[in-house]
C-alpha positions in Angstrom: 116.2 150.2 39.6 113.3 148.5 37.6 113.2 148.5 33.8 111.1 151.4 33.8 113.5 153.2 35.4 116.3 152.5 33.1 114.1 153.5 30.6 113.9 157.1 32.3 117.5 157.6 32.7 117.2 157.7 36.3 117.3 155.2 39.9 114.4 155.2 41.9 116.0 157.1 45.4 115.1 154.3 47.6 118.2 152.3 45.6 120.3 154.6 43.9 121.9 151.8 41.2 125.0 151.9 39.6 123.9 153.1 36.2 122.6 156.2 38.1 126.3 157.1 38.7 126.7 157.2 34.4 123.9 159.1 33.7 125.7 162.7 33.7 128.8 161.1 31.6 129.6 164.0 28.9 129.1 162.6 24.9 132.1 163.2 23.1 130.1 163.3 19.6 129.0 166.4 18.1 124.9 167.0 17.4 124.7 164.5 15.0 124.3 160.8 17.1 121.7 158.2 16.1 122.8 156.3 19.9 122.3 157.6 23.8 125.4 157.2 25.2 123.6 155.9 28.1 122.7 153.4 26.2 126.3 152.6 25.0 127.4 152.1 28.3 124.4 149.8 29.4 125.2 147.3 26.5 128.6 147.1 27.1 128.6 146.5 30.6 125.7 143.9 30.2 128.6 142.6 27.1 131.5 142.4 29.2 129.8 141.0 32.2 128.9 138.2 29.7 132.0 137.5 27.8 132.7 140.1 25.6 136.0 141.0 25.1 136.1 143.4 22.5 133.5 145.5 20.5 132.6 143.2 17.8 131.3 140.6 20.3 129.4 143.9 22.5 127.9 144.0 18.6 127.0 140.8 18.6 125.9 140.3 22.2 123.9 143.2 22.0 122.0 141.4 18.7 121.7 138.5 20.2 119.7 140.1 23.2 118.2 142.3 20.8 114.7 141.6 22.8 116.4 142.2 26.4 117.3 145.4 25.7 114.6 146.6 24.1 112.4 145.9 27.1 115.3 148.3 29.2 116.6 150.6 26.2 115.0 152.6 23.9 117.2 151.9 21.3 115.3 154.1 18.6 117.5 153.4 16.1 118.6 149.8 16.7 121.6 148.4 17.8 124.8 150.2 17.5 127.5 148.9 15.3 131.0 148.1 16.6 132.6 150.5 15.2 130.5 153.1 17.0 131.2 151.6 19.9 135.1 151.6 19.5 134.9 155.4 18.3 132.8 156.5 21.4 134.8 154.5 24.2 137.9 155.5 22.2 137.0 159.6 22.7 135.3 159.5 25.9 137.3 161.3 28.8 139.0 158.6 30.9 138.7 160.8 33.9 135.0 161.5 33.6 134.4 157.7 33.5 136.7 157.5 36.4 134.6 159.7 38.7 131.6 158.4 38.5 133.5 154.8 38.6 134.8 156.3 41.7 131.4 157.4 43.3 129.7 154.3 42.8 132.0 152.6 43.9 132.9 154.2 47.6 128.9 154.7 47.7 129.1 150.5 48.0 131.3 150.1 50.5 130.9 153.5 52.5 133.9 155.0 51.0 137.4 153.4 52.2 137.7 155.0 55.5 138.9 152.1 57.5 139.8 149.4 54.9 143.0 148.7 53.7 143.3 149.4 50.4 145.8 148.1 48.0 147.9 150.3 45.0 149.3 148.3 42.6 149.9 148.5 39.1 149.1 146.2 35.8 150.2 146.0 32.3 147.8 145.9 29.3 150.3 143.5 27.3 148.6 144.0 23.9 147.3 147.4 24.7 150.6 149.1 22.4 150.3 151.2 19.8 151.5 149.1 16.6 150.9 145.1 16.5 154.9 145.1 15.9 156.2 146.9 19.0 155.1 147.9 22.4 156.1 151.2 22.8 153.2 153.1 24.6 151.2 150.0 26.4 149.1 151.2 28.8 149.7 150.8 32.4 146.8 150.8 35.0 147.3 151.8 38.7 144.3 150.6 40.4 142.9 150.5 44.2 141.6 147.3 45.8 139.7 146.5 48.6 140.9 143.0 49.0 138.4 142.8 52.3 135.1 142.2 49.8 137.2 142.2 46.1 136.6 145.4 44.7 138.4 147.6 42.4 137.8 151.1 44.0 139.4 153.5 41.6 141.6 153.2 38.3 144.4 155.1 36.3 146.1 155.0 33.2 149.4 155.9 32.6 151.7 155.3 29.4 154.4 153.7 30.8 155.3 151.9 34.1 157.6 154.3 35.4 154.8 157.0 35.2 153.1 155.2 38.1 154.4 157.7 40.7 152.6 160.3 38.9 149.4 158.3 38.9 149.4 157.3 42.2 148.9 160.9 43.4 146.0 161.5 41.6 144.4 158.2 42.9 144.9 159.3 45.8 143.4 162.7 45.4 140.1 160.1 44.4 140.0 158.2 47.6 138.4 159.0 51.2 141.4 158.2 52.5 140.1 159.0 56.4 141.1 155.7 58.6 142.2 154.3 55.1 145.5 151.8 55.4 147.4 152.2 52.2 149.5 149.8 50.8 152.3 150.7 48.2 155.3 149.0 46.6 158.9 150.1 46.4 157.6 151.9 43.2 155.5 154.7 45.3 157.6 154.7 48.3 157.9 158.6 47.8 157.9 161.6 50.3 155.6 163.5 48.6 152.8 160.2 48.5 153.7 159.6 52.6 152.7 163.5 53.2 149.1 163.2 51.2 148.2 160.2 52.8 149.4 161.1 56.5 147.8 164.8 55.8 144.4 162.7 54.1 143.7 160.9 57.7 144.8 157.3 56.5 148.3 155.4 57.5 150.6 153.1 55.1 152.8 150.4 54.5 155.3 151.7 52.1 157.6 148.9 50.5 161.4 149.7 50.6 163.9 148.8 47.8 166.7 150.3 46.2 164.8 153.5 45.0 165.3 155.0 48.0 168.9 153.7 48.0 169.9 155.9 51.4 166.7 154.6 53.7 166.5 151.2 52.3 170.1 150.6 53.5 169.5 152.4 57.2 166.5 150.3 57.5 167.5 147.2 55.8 171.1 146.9 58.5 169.1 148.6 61.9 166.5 145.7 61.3 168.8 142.8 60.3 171.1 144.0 63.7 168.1 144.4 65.7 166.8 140.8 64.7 170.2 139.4 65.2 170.8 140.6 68.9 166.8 139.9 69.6 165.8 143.5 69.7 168.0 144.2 72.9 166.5 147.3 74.8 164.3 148.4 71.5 160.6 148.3 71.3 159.7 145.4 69.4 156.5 143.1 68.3 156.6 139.8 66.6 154.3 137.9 64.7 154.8 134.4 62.7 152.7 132.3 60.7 153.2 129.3 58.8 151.1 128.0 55.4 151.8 124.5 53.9 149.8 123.1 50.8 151.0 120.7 47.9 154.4 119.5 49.0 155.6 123.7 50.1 155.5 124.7 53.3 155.8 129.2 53.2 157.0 130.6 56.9 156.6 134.0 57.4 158.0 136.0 60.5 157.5 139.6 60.5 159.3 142.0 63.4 158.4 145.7 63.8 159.7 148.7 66.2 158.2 151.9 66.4 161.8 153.2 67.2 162.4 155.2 64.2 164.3 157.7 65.6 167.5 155.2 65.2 167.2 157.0 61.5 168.1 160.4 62.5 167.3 163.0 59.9 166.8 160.6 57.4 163.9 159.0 58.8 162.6 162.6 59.9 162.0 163.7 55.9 159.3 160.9 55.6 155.6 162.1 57.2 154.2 160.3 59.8 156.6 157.7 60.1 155.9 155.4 63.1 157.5 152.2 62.7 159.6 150.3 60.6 159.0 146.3 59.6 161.0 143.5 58.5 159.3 140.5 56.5 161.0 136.9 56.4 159.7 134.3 54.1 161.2 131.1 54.3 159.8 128.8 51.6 160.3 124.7 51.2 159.4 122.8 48.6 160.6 119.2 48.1 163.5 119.9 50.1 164.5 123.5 48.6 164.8 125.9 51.5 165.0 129.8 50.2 164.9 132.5 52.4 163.7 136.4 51.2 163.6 139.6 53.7 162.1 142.6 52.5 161.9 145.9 54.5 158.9 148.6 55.1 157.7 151.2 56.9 154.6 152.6 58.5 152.8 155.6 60.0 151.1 153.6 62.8 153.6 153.3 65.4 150.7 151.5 68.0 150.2 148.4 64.9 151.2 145.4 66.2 153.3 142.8 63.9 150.2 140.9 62.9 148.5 144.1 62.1 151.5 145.2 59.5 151.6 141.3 58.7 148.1 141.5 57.3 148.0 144.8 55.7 151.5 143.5 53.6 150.0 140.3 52.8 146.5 142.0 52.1 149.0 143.9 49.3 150.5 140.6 47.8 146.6 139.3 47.4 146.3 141.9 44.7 148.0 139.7 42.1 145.7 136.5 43.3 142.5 139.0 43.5 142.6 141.1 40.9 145.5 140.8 38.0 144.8 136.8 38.3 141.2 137.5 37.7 141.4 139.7 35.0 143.5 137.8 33.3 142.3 134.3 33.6 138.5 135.3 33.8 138.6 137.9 31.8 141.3 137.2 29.2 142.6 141.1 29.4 146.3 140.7 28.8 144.6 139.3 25.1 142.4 142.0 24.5 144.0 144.0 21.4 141.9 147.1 21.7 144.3 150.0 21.1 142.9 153.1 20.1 142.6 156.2 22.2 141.4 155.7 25.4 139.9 152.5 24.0 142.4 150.2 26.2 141.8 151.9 29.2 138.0 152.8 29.4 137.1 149.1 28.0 139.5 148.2 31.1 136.8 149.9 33.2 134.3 148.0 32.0 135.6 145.1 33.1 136.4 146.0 36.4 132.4 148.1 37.0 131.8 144.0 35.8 133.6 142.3 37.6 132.9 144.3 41.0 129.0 143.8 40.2 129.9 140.0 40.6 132.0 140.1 43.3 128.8 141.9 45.3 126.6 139.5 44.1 126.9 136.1 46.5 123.3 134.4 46.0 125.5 132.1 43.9 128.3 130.3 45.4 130.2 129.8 42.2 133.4 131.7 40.8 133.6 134.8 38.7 134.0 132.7 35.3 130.8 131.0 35.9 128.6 134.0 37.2 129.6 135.6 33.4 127.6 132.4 32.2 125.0 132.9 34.5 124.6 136.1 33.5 124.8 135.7 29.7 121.7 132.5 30.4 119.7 134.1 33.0 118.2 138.0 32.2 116.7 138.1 35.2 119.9 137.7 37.0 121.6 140.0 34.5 119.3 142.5 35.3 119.8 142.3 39.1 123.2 142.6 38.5 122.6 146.0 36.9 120.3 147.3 39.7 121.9 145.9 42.5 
């Protein structure tokens, strides 16, 4: 997409960009609006990409590349204050943002169908709704790709136990054809098992007291099975061993496809093909502690190594994503609180941050491809078009 075409609203068809997938997004505000909401969007991507972290600086970004945008922008009426920029993103319809998120998004990567794709959720700590409690901070379920660092889908829910209600409707999102699916304890539900089996994609479903009844079947067939080496049962084993800075992490994981040892227990759960155990046994400066958590999975043919890597793939979220936004783009500060402020500025920052992760002509981190971008407009602008 050149500038001209930005201009027009529209992506040449040779190179659809990702602002083409914004261009339909419906305007909250009535007849009377001096500011395209196209163009809204534009500045505060281009703002966020480049520091901003909250509307005052998209304000004063936007001023500051008053003659940037102006060559990209029509901006008839100058540059939109910040408070129009809180009231718009505030009012527009978190969902409708979320689809066309969503369409972009799978359009990079050829939808999900045979990546494994982490769901995980993350607090927004000052997202509450007075500065002197935290009742009602906003909770975001997200999908990642941790194959190429991508967030491919986002949803907001009120409070962290509402997570199993949003993890549905991500799903409903997703091409989730050859999809693995990753979920902790907190979505290990019958109901999510079913969509994904009955959607063409497998999972890794973590096991805790939740499920109090299968945790425990699981949890003492695996630790018996392990202690008398898998006598007569089906069995794989994988191990692998990481050591940096005085802490050495072993990890042995075992799996069987031989779920029928839960009876009509394991029968309720759809597609259920094989049950894992995963051991970590960390050292560091002596201290030994040992941890074994319990899963299953619809892909009884997986070997260990193959379960191994789709669990770990799932505790990379944190390093890949939460980490990120956090220490790159300082979100567990960001204050912004009203309406669907919180959560649709939380979009921005993840359409920004998966423009940089697609962008490697520059082998530097995510922190220093923001000051690129803020520097260079030309690489700003590629950013944009893709």
């Amino acid at each position: 997409m050149d500038a001209q075409a930005m201009r027009r609203g529209r992506a040449p068809s040779k190179n659809r960009g990702p602002l083409a997938y914004f261009n339909d997004m419906p305007d909250p505000r009535g007849q009377n609006k001096l500011h395209p909401l196209g163009d809204l969007i534009v500045i505060a991507i281009c703002a966020v990409i480049c520091g901003a972290d909250g509307w005052v600086q998209v304000e004063q970004f936007a001023r500051a590349k008053r003659k940037f945008f102006r060559k990209i922008l029509d901006l008839h009426h100058g540059i939109p204050s910040h408070d129009t920029f809180g009231r718009v993103f505030s009012l527009l319809d978190p969902d409708a943002f979320e689809r066309r998120f969503m369409a972009w998004t799978q359009s990079l990567a050829d939808a999900s169908g045979g990546f494994l794709v982490n769901i995980d959720g993350k607090a927004l700590r000052r997202s509450f709704r007075h500065a002197w409690e935290s009742s009602g901070m906003t909770h975001l379920v997200s999908a990642f790709v941790s194959a190429n660092g991508m967030v491919f889908g986002q949803l907001a829910v009120a409070e962290k136990n509402n997570e199993i209600i949003a993890i549905p409707r991500l799903l409903e999102l997703l091409d989730l054809k050859r999809a693995i699916i990753t979920i902790d304890a907190m979505g290990c539900q019958k109901s999510i098992a079913r969509q994904i089996v009955e959607g063409g994609g497998h999972y890794y479903l973590g096991l805790k007291k939740n499920q109090k009844g299968l945790h425990r079947k699981v949890k003492n067939l695996m630790n018996e099975a392990i202690l008398e080496k898998f006598a007569g049962m089906e069995h794989d084993y994988f191990e692998e061993v990481d050591g940096e800075h005085d802490r050495i992490e072993t990890r042995r994981v075992w799996c069987t496809p031989e779920v029928n040892w839960l009876g009509v227990t394991g029968k309720a759960w759809a597609g259920l093909g094989m049950l894992v155990a995963v051991e970590s046994v960390r050292e560091t400066k002596g201290t030994i502690s040992t941890e074994r958590r319990y899963y299953i999975g619809s892909n009884g043919k997986a070997s260990a190594a193959e379960a191994a890597r789709a669990i770990r793939g799932h505790w990379g979220i944190e390093n890949q994503l939460h980490w990120i936004l956090d220490m790159s783009f300082d979100e567990d500060q960001c204050r912004i609180r009203k309406g669907h402020g919180a959560e649709n500025f939380s979009r921005l920052r993840r359409i920004a941050l998966n423009l940089l992760q697609r962008e490697t002509s520059r082998k530097v981190g995510i922190k220093t491809k923001r000051l690129i971008a803020g520097w260079d407009h030309d690489y700003l602008l590629g950013l944009l078009i893709g």
